[in-house]
C-alpha positions in Angstrom: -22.0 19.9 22.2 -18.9 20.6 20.6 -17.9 18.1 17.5 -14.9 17.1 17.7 -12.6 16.9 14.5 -11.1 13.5 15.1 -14.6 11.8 14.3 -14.4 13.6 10.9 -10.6 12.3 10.7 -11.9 8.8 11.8 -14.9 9.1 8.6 -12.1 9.8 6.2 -9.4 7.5 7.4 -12.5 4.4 7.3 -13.8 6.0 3.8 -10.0 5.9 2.7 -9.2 1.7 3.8 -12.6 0.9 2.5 -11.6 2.1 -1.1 -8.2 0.1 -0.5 -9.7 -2.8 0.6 -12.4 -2.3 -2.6 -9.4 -2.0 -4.9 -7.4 -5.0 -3.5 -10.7 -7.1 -3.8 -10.6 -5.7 -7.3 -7.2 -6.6 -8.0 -7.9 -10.0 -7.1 -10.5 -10.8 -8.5 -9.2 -9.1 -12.4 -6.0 -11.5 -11.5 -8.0 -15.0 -11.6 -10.4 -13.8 -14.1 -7.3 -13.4 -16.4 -5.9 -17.1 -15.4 -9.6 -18.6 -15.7 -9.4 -17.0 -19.5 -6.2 -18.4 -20.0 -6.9 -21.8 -19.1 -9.8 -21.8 -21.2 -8.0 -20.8 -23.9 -6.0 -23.8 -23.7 -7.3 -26.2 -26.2 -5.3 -28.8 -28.1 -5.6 -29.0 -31.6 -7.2 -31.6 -33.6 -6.4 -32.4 -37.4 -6.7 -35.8 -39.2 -3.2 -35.8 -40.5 -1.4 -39.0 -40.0 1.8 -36.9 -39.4 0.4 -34.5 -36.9 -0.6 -37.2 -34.7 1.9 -37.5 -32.4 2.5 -33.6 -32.0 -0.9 -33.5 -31.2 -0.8 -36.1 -28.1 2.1 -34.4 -27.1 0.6 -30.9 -27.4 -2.1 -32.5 -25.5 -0.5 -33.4 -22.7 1.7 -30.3 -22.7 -1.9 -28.5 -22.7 -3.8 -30.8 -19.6 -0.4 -30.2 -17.7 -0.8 -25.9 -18.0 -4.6 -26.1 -17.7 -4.0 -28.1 -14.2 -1.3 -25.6 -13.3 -3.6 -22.7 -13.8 -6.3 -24.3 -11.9 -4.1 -24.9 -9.4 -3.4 -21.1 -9.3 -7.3 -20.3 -9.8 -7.7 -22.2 -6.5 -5.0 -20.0 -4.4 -6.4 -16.7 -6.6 -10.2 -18.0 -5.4 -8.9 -18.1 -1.6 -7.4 -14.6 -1.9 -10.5 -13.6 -3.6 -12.5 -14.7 -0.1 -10.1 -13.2 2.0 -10.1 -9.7 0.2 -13.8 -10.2 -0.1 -14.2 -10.9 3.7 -11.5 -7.7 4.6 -13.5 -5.4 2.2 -16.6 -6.1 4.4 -15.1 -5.3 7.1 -14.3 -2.0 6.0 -17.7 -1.1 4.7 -18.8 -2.1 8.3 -16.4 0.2 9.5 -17.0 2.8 7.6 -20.9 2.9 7.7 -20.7 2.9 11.7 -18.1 6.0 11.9 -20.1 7.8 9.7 -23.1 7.1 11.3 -21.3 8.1 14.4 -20.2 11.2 12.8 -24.3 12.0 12.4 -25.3 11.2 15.6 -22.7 13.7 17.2 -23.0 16.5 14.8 
């Protein structure tokens, strides 16, 4: 039997959107690794200074408000993260069958 070149176009095209798809999942996940550092790297300062005590309930509070902010974007980047995760599968999948189709033709 002849092999036909479209099955080797199909293996490269599959090869090509799984390496996307692994790169997107990439992306994602580098992007709320970077938030989860910056959130904790949030930390209010302490001192003993009788001066420094009310910037330091304000600072505080300013720093609880950005640390729930960035969970609150950890959260969206952690259902991105699934997504990407679940699309990347699927393009493994798809690539292992094509080229295991390619193998079984040639």
């Amino acid at each position: 039997m002849k092999k036909d070149p479209r099955i080797d176009r199909l293996v490269v095209l599959s090869a090509l959107v799984r390496d996307h798809r692994l790169g997107q999942l990439t992306m994602a996940i580098a992007q709320r690794d970077r938030l989860a550092a910056l959130r904790d790297g949030l930390v209010a300062a302490t001192s003993d200074d009788p001066a420094a005590l009310q910037a330091q309930a304000t600072h505080g509070i300013w720093v609880e408000r950005q640390r729930e902010a960035l969970a609150r974007r950890i959260d969206k980047q952690n259902a991105e993260v699934a997504q990407r995760l679940s699309t990347a599968r699927s393009a493994f999948a798809r690539a292992d069958v094509v080229a295991k189709l390619r193998d079984q033709l040639s």
